[in-house]
VOMITOR-142370 format. One line per 2 residues: number of its first residue (from 1); for each residue x, y negated, z negated of N, C-alpha, C. Coordinates in steps of 0.1 Angstrom, whole numbers, always signed. Each point is the difference from the previous one (the first is absolute). Last residue first. Layout:
// residues N
NUM) X,Y,Z,X,Y,Z,X,Y,Z | ... $
// end
This chain:
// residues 94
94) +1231,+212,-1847,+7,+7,+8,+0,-6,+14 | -16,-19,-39,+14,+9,-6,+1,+9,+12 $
92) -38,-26,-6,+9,-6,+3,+15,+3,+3 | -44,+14,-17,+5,-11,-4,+13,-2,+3 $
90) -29,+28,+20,-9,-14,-5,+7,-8,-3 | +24,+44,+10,+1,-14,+18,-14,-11,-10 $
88) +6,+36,-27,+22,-9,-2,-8,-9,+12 | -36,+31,-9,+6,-8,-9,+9,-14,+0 $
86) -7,+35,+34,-3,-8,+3,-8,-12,-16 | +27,+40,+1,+4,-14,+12,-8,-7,+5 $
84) -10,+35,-32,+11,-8,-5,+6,-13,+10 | -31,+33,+8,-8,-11,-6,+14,-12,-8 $
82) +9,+38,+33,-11,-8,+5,-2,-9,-10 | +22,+34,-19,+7,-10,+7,-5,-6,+9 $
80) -26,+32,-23,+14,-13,-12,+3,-10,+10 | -38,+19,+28,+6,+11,-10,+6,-16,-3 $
78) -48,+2,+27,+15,-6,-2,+6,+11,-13 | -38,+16,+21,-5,-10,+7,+16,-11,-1 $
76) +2,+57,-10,-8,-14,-8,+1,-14,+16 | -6,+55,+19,+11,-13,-7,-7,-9,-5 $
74) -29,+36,+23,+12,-1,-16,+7,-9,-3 | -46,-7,+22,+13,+5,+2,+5,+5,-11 $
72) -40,-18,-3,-5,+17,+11,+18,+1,+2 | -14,-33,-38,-4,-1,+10,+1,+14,+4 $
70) -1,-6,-47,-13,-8,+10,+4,+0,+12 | +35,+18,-26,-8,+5,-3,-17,-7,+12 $
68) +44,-24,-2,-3,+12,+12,-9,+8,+0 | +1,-38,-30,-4,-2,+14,-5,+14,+8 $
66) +21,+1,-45,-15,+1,-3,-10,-3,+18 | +55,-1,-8,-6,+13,+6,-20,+1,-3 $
64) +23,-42,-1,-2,+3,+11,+0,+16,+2 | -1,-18,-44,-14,-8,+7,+5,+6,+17 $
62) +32,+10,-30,-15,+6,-7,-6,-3,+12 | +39,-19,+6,+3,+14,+1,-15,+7,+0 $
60) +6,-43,-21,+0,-1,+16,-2,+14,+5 | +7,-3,-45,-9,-4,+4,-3,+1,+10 $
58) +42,+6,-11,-7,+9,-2,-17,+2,+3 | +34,-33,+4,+0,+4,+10,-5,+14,-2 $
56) -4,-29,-31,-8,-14,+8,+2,+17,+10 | +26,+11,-38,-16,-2,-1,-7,-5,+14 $
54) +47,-6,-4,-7,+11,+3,-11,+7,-2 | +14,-45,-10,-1,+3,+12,-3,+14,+8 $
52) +5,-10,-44,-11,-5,+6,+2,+0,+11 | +34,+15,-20,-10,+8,+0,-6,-4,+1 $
50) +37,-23,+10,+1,+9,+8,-18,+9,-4 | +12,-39,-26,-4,-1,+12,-4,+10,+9 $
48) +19,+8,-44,-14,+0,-2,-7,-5,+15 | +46,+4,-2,-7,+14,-4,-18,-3,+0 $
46) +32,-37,+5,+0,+8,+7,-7,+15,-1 | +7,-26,-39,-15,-5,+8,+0,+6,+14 $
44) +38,+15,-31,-16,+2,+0,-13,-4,+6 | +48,-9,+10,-1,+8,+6,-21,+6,-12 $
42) +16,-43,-11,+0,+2,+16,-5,+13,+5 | +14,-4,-48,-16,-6,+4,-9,+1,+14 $
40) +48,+11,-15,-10,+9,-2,-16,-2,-1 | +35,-30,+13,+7,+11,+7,-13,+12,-3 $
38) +5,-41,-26,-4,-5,+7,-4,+18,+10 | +26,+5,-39,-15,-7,-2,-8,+2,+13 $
36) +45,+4,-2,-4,+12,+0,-18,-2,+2 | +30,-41,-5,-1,+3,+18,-9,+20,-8 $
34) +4,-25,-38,-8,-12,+14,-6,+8,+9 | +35,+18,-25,-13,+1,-9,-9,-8,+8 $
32) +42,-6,+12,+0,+11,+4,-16,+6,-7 | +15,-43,-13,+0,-2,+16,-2,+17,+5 $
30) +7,-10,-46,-12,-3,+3,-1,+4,+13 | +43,+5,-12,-14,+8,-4,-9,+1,+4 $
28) +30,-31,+3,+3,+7,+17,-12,+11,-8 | -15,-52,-22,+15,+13,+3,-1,+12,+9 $
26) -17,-58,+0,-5,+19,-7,+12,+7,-1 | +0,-43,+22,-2,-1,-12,-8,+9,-6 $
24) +15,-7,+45,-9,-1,-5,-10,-3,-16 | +52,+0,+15,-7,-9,+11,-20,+0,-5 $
22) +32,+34,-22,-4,-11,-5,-3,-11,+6 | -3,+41,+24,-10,+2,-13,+3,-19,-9 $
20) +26,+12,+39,-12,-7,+9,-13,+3,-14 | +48,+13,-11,-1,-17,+5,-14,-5,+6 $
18) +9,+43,-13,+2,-8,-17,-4,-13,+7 | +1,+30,+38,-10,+2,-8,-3,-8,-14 $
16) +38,+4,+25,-3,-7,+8,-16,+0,-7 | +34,+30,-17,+0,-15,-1,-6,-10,+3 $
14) -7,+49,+8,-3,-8,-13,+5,-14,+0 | +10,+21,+39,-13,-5,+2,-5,-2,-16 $
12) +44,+9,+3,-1,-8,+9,-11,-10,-4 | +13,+41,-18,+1,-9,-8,-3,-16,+6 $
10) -29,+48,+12,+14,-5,+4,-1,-14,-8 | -26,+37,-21,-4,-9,+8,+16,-5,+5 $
8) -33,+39,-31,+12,-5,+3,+5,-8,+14 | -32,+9,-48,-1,+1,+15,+17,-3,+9 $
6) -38,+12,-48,+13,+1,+7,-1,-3,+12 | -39,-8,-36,+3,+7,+14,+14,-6,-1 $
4) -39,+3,-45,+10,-5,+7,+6,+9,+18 | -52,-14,-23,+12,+10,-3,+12,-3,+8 $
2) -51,-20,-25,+11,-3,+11,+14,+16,-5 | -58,-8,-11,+14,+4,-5,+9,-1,+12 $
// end
């Protein structure tokens, strides 16, 4: 079920919008139904990235306090950010 949206837009940047919707041959609608589309997909898959990731750094977390448990110190063997950088430096990202 489609519902209608108001919006209120400088007459300018509507114009410029009619011209680059019939350049495409859609309409400035669509183009806003595109761009919300697109916009909510992004920021979802970002969401879903950020939580595997935080899985991966919860993991890590596990296995180096399961370390400190096995060795005679206290401190884990690496924390987050030990494992995170040296993540980013495999591949390259840092």
């Amino acid at each position: 079920m489609t519902k209608n949206l108001t919006l209120a837009i400088d007459e300018d940047l509507l114009d410029k919008a009619r011209v680059l919707a019939a350049m495409r041959r859609t309409t400035v609608n669509a183009m806003v139904r595109e761009f919300l589309s697109r916009e909510v997909t992004s920021e979802t898959s970002d969401a879903a990235r950020m939580e595997r990731w935080n899985d991966h750094f919860k993991a890590a977390d596990a296995d180096a306090c399961r370390r400190a448990r096995r060795s005679s110190g206290d401190k884990p063997t690496f924390d987050r950010e030990e494992f995170y950088e040296e993540v980013m430096r495999e591949r390259g990202l840092l």
